[in-house]
ROLUM-126085 format. One record per residue (C-alpha): x, y negated, z. Coordinates in pm, whole numbers. Layout:
N
       c1       c2       c3
        X        Y        Z
...
This chain:
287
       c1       c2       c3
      608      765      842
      839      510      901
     1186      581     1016
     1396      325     1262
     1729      437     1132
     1622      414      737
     1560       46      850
     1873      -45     1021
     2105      107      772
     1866      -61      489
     1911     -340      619
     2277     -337      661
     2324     -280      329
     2094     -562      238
     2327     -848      448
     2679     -622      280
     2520     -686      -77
     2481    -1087        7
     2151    -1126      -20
     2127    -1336      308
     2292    -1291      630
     2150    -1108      933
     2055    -1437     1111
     1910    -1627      826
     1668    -1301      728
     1586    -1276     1132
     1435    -1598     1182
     1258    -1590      763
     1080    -1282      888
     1017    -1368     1256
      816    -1682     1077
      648    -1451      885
      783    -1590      561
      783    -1350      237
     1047    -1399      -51
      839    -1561     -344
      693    -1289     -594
      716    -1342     -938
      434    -1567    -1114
      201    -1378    -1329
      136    -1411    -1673
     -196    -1579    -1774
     -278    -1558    -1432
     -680    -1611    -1334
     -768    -1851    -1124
     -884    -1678     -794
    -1138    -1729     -455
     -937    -1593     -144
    -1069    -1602      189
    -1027    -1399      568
    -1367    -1132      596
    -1452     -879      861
    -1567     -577      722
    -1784     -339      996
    -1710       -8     1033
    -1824      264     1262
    -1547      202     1482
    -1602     -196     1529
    -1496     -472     1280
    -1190     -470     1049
    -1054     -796      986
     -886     -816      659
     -770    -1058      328
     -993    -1073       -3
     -894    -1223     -324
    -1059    -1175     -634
    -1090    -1351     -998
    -1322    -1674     -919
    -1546    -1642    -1167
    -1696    -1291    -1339
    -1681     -899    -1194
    -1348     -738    -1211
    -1265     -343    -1064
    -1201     -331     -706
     -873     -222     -512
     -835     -144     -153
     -485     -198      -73
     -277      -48      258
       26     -238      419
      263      -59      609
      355       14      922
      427     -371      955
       43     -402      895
     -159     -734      748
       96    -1042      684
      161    -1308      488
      368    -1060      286
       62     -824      179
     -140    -1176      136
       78    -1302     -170
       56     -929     -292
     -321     -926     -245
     -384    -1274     -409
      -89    -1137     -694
     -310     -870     -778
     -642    -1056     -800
     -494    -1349    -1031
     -444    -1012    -1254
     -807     -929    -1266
     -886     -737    -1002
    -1107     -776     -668
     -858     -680     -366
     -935     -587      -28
     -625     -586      189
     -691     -438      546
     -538     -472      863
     -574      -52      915
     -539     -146     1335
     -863     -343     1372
     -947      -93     1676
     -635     -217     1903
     -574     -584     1749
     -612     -845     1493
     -292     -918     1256
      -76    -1027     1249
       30     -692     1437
      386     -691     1381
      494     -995     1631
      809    -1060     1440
      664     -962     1113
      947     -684      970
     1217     -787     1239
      945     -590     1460
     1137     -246     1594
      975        3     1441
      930      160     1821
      691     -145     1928
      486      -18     1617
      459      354     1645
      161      341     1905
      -12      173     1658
       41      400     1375
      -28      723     1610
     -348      603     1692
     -448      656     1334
     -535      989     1220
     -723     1177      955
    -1049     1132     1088
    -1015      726     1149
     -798      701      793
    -1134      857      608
    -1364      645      797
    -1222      358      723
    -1186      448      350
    -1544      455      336
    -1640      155      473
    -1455      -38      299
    -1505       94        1
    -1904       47       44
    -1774     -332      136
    -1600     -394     -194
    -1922     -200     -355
    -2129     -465     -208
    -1933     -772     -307
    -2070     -952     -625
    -1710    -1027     -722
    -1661     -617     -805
    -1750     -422    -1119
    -1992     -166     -973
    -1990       -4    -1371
    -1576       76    -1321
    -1399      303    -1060
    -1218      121     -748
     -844      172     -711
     -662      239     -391
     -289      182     -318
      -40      201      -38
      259      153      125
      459      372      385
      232      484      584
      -16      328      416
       72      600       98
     -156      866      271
     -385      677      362
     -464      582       20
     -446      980      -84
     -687     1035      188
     -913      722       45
     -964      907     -258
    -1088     1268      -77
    -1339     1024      105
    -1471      881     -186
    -1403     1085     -454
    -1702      976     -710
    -1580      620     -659
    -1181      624     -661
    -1037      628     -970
     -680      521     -913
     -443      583     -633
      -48      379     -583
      202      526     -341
      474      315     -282
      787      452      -56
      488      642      135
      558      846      425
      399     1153      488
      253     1254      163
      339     1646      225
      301     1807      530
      280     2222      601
      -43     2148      716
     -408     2260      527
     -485     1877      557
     -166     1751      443
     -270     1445      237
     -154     1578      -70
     -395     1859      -80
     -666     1647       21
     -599     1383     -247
     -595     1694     -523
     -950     1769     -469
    -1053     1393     -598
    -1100     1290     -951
     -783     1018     -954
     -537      960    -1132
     -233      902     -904
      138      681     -957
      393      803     -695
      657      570     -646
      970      764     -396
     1236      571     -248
     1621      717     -299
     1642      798       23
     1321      971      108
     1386     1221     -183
     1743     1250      -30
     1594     1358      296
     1262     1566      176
     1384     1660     -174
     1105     1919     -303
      846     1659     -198
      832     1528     -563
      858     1913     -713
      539     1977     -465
      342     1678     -581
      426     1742     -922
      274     2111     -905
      -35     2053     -697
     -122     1773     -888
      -79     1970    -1213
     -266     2278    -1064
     -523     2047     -991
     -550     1894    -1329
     -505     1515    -1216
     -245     1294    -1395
       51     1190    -1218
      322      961    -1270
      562     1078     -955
      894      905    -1025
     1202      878     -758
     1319      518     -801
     1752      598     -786
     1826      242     -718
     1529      126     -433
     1564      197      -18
     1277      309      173
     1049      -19      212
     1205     -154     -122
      891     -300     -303
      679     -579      -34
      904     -930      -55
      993     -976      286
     1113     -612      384
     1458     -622      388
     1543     -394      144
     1310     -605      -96
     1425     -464     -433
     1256     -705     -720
     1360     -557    -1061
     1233     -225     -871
      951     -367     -750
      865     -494    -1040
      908     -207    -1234
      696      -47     -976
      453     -327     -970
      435     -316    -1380
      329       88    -1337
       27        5    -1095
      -89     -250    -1358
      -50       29    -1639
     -220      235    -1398
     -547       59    -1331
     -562     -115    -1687
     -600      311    -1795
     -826      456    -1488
     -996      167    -1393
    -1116       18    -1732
């Protein structure tokens, strides 16, 4: 999960390195703004809109971009604890003018609609920790399968070609959890600086996510493997026993956070190496 002090000291070293000053990156993120992500080669042209998806629980509201013309795989993608944004849109809509049908989700539909995060990632961590608690394993599978039957019912998505999943900080389990839900149907799973992938517990999301049929890109922040080094040697092992293919790389130079473009610790050669892995990835397990 997400951790106050990784933030502040993140972020410290984000204003030391120049990058912007305190006050200027205060009132860019309180506006919701997002750094600009790189353009994308022979980008497709795309059909984005807002959707509510219906659940058991109520009605998610949520982003969907996807190539305007044809079928392409579909992903269901996770924000973090700093939940739907404009951030996560430009990612979505990034993703789609690659050739794929995205779903991005607000994952706390059941308390409010996003934007959730009232100064975007200025928000204290604290104001959003209710929100994230009120999650759990039961609500994170639930959710995984109704969207999933959403994308599966879009004409925009390849029903013929597995869906891929991805997240970020907390969303990282949830997208290891997505593929136990739907294991016939998930293909491909991202975790980016995710939180929470290995717990002591017989549903940690690691174990559930070794009994799907995935194949799996862990992406570790420098200072998450500096607090819970044998994470990676855990993942590495279960994933192995379980015979699923796993890229699970610690990324030396990135902060926790380091890979959506308006967290402060926005990384972009790391990002984009990160970003360049998904698309290897998904051009492999969801073709």
């Amino acid at each position: 999960m997400c951790d106050q002090d990784h933030f502040e000291k993140d972020g410290q070293e984000f204003e030391r390195l120049g990058r912007v000053t305190r006050k200027q990156f205060g009132i860019m993120l309180g506006a919701g703004m997002a750094m600009m992500l790189p353009r994308v080669a022979n980008a497709v042209t795309v059909t984005e809109s807002d959707v509510n998806v219906t659940t058991p629980d109520g009605s998610a509201d949520c982003y969907f971009a996807h190539p305007a013309s044809g079928t392409a795989p579909g992903v269901l993608m996770w924000p973090d604890i700093f939940g739907l944004r404009p951030a996560f849109r430009q990612m979505g809509k990034r993703l789609a003018e690659s050739g794929y049908s995205v779903l991005v989700v607000n994952p706390f539909y059941r308390t409010r609609k996003a934007p959730t995060a009232d100064a975007g990632t200025a928000t204290p961590i604290q104001q959003l920790m209710p929100l994230a608690q009120a999650l759990n394993e039961t609500t994170q599978m639930t959710d995984a399968k109704a969207f999933v039957a959403w994308l599966d019912g879009q004409p925009s998505v390849a029903k013929d070609r597995k869906v891929g999943t991805q997240g970020y900080c907390m969303g990282g389990p949830i997208a290891f959890r997505t593929a136990a839900a739907v294991p016939d149907r998930i293909g491909a799973v991202g975790s980016f600086h995710g939180g929470g992938l290995v717990t002591d517990k017989p549903n940690s999301p690691h174990l559930q996510a070794a009994t799907s049929k995935a194949q799996f890109l862990i992406a570790i922040a420098a200072n998450d493997d500096a607090k819970s080094p044998n994470d990676k040697t855990v993942l590495k092992e279960t994933f192995a026993k379980a015979n699923l293919a796993a890229e699970i790389e610690v990324y030396t130079d990135a902060a926790h956070g380091w890979c959506p473009p308006d967290s402060r610790v926005y990384n972009e050669p790391q990002a984009e190496k990160a970003w360049s892995r998904l698309l290897v990835l998904y051009g492999k397990a969801l073709a």
